[in-house]
Every structure is written in structure tokens, then in C-alpha cells.
C-alpha positions as a Python dict, from the first residue, in 0.01 Angstrom:
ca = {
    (1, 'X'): (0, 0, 0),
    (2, 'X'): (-290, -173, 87),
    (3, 'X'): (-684, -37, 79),
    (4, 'X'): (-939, -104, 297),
    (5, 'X'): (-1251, -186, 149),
    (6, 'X'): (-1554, -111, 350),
    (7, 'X'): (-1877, -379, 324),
    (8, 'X'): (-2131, -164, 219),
    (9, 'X'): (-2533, -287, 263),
    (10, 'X'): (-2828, -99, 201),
    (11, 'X'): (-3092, 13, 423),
    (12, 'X'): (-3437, 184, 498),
    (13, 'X'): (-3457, 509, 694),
    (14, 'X'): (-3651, 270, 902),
    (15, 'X'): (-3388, -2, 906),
    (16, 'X'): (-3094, 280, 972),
    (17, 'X'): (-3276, 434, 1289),
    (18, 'X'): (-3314, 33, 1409),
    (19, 'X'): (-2926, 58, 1357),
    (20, 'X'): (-2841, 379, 1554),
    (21, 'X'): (-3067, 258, 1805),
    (22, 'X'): (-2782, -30, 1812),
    (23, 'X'): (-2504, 177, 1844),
    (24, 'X'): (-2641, 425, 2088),
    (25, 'X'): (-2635, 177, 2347),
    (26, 'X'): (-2285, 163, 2314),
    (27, 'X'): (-2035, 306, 2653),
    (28, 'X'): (-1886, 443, 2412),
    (29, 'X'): (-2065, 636, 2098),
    (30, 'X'): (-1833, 599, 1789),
    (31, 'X'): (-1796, 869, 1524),
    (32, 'X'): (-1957, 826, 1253),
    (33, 'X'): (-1927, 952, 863),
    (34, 'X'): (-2226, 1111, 729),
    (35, 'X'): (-2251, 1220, 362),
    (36, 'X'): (-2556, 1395, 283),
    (37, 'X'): (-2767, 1580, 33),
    (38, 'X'): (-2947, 1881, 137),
    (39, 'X'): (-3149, 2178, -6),
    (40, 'X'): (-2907, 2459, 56),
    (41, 'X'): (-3079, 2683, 296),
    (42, 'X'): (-2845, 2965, 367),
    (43, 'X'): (-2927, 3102, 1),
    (44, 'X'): (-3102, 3476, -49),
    (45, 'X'): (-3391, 3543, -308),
    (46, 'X'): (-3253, 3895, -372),
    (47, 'X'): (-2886, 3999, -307),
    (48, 'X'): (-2847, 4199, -19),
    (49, 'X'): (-2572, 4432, -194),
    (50, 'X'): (-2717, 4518, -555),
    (51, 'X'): (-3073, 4338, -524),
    (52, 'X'): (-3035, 4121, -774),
    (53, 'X'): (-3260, 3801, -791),
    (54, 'X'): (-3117, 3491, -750),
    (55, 'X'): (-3165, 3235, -1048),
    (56, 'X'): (-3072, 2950, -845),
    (57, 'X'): (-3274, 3027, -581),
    (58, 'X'): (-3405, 2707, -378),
    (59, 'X'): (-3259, 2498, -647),
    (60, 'X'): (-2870, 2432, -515),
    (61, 'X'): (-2864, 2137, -352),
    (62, 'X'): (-2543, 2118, -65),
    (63, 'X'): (-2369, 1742, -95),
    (64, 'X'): (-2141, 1728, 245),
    (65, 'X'): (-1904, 1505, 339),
    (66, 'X'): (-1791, 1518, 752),
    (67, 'X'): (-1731, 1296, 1067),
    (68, 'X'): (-1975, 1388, 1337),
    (69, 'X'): (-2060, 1228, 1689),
    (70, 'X'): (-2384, 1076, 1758),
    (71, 'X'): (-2558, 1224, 2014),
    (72, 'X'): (-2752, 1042, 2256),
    (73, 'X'): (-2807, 1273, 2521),
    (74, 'X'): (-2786, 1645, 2471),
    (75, 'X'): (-2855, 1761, 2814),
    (76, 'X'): (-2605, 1523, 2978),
    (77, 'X'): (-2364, 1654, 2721),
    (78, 'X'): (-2418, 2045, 2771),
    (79, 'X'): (-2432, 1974, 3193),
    (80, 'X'): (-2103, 1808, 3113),
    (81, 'X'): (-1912, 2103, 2966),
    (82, 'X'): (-2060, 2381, 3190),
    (83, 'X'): (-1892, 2185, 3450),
    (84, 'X'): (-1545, 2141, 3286),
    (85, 'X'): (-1559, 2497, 3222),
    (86, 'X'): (-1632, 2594, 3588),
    (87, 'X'): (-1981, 2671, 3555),
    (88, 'X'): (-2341, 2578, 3741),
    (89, 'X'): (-2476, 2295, 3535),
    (90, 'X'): (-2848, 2346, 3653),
    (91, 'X'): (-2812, 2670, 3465),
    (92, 'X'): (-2899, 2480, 3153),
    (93, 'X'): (-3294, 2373, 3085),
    (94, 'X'): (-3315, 2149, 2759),
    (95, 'X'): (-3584, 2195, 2504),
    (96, 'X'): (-3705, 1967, 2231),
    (97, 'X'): (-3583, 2066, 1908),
    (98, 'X'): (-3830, 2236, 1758),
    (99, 'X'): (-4134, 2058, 1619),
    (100, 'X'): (-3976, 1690, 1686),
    (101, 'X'): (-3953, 1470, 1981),
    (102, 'X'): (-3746, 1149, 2018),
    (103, 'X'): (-3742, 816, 1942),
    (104, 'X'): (-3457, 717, 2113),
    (105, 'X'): (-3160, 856, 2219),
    (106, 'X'): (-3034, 956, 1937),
    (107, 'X'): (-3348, 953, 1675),
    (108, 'X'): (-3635, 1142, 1598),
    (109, 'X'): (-3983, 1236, 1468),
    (110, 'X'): (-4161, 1474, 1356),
    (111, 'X'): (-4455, 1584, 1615),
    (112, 'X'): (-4708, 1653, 1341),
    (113, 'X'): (-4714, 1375, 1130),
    (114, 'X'): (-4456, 1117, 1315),
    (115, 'X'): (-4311, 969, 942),
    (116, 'X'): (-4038, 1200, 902),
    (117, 'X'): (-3708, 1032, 1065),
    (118, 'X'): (-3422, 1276, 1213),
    (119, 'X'): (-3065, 1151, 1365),
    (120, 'X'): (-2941, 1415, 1643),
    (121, 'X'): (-2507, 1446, 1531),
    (122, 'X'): (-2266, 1695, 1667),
    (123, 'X'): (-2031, 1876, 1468),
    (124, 'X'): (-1743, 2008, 1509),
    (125, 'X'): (-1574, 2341, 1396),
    (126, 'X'): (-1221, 2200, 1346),
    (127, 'X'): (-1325, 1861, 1192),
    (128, 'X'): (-1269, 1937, 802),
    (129, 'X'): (-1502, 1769, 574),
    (130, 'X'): (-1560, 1784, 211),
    (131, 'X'): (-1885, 2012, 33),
    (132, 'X'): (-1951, 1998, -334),
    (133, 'X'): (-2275, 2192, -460),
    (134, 'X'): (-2521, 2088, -711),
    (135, 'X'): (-2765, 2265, -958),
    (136, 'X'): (-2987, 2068, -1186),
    (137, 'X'): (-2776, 1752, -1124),
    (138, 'X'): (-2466, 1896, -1201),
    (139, 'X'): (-2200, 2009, -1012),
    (140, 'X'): (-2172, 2439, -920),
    (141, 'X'): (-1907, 2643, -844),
    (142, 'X'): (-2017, 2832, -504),
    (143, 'X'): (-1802, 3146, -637),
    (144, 'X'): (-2137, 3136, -882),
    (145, 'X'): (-2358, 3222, -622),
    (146, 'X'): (-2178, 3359, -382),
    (147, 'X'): (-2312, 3711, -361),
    (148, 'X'): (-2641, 3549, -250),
    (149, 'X'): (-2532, 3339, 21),
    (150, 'X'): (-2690, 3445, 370),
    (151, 'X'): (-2391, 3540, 625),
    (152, 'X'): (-2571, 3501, 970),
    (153, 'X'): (-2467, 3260, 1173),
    (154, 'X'): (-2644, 3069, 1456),
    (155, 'X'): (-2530, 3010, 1776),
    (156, 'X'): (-2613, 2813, 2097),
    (157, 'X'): (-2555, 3082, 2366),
    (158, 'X'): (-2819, 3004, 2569),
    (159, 'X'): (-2598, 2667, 2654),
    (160, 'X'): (-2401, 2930, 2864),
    (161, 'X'): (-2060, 2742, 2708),
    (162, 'X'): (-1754, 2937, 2564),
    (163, 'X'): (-1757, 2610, 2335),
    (164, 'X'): (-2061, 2576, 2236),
    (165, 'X'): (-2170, 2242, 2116),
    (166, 'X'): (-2335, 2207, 1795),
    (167, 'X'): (-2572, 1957, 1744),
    (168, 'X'): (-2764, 1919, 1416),
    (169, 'X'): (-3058, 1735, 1302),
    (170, 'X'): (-3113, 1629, 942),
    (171, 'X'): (-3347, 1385, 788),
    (172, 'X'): (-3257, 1046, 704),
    (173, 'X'): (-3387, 1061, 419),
    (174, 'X'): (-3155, 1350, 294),
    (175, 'X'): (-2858, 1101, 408),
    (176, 'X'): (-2694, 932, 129),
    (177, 'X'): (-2488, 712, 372),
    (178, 'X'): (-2365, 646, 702),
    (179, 'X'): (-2006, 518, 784),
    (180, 'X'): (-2024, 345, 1173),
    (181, 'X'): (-1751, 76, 1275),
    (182, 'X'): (-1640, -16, 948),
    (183, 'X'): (-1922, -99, 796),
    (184, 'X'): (-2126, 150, 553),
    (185, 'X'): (-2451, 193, 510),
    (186, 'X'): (-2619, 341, 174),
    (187, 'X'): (-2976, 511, 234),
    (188, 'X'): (-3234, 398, 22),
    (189, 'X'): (-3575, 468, -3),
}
């Protein structure tokens, strides 16, 4: 059996939006593997059930694994699949995402400040990927915490879809690496 070995270079946030900027302008966008590191949001102070504090409260860090497609134009996308699913297109008005604006198709900046650097991905439901957790550097089990994790769930209804798409946002800087074509890119900063 052979293995595939993957060049691997590392680059800026700066130098990685320069790169998606690249591969945007593709016909046709390429999946793309993200692994990231993020502060694991959907975690309660106090337990909803028994009102217990949480120890590990804004201190479990999410490490994710998953394929997800670039995005390069939401709108276009949504318009798209109101009209495979028999619906009026014009029914759907984008807005920014909140607080950014973009730098391209498929990057973007904070509106405040304009140093923090976002990539726009789409995931998908029934694309598996692999999720470890973290606390204090070491690896958690998520049966640990369980009890505190938040169970709402977001949704996109006011695409008007019966598939909603879900696009997501994250910082570049929370992105440990990027797999596009081949060729892998570690995030440094």
C-alpha cells in the first residue's frame, strides 16, 4: 500500500487569505480540510438541571477536524437552492455577517478594527469529521462536561430552504491548517 504524503508549507493569516483569494477564482471551488482550534462556546456557567457551576467553564478548547466548501458567494448560493427547490429566489435579502464585511469572496474583516481575518466555509450535516476536546492542554472526555453543554441549536430559516445551508465563519487565526489541492498549509502566527 502506498501513502500519500502531502507538501506541507507554512503561512501567515495574511499569506493564507492571499491563498484563498487564489482559489476562489477557481470555476470550480474545491473542498477543502480545515482543522481548527476553538474556544468551545456552546458550554453553560451553571447546569441547567441541578445548577451546578461549571469548573471548566470558558476553558475547553474544541479541536475539529472536517471537509467544508469555500464559499465565495452566499447569496448566489442560497438564490440557487430556493430555485432547485421550487421557490422565488428574490425572496432571499443577504446581510453581512454580523460585525464583518468582506475582503473578497470568500474572506473577511472585522468592521471595528479591520485586523481580525475570517474565511466564510460551508458545512455540511452528513460530512463526518473528527472533534477531540481540550482542557489545560490536555485532552477531555466530553462525557466530563456534558451536563453543561448548551442544547440550542441555530438555524438559517430565514433562507426560506428545507436544506438550509450552513455557512460558518471562524478566524484564521484559530485555524491550525488548511488542506486545498493537495497541498497543506500550517497556520502560523
Amino acid at each position: 500500500m502506498t501513502t500519500i504524503v502531502k507538501q506541507q508549507v507554512e503561512v501567515t493569516p495574511i499569506e493564507m487569505v492571499e491563498i484563498l483569494k487564489g482559489v476562489e477564482g477557481n470555476p470550480n471551488v474545491p473542498f477543502v480540510n480545515c482543522k481548527m482550534k476553538t474556544l468551545y462556546s456552546d458550554v453553560l456557567k451553571t447546569c441547567k438541571s441541578d445548577g451546578t457551576i461549571n469548573p471548566y467553564f470558558k476553558q475547553i478548547y474544541k479541536v475539529s477536524s472536517k471537509n467544508y466548501k469555500l464559499v465565495t458567494n452566499y447569496e448566489q448560493r442560497v438564490k440557487n437552492n430556493l430555485i432547485k427547490e421550487g421557490k422565488d429566489p428574490n425572496s432571499f435579502v443577504v446581510s453581512s455577517p454580523s460585525g464583518k464585511k468582506h475582503i473578497s469572496k470568500s474572506c473577511l474583516t472585522d468592521v471595528e478594527t479591520e485586523t481580525k481575518l475570517y474565511v466564510m466555509l460551508e458545512w455540511f450535516p452528513e460530512i463526518k469529521g473528527t472533534t477531540e476536546y481540550e482542557f489545560e492542554g490536555n485532552s477531555i472526555d466530553k462525557q466530563i462536561f456534558e451536563k453543561w453543554i448548551s442544547t440550542s441549536v441555530s438555524s438559517n430559516k430565514k433562507q426560506g430552504l428545507d436544506r438550509e445551508i450552513h455557512p460558518i465563519t471562524p478566524l484564521i487565526s484559530n485555524i491550525l491548517s488548511f488542506s486545498i489541492n493537495g497541498m497543506v498549509y500550517i497556520i502560523k502566527e
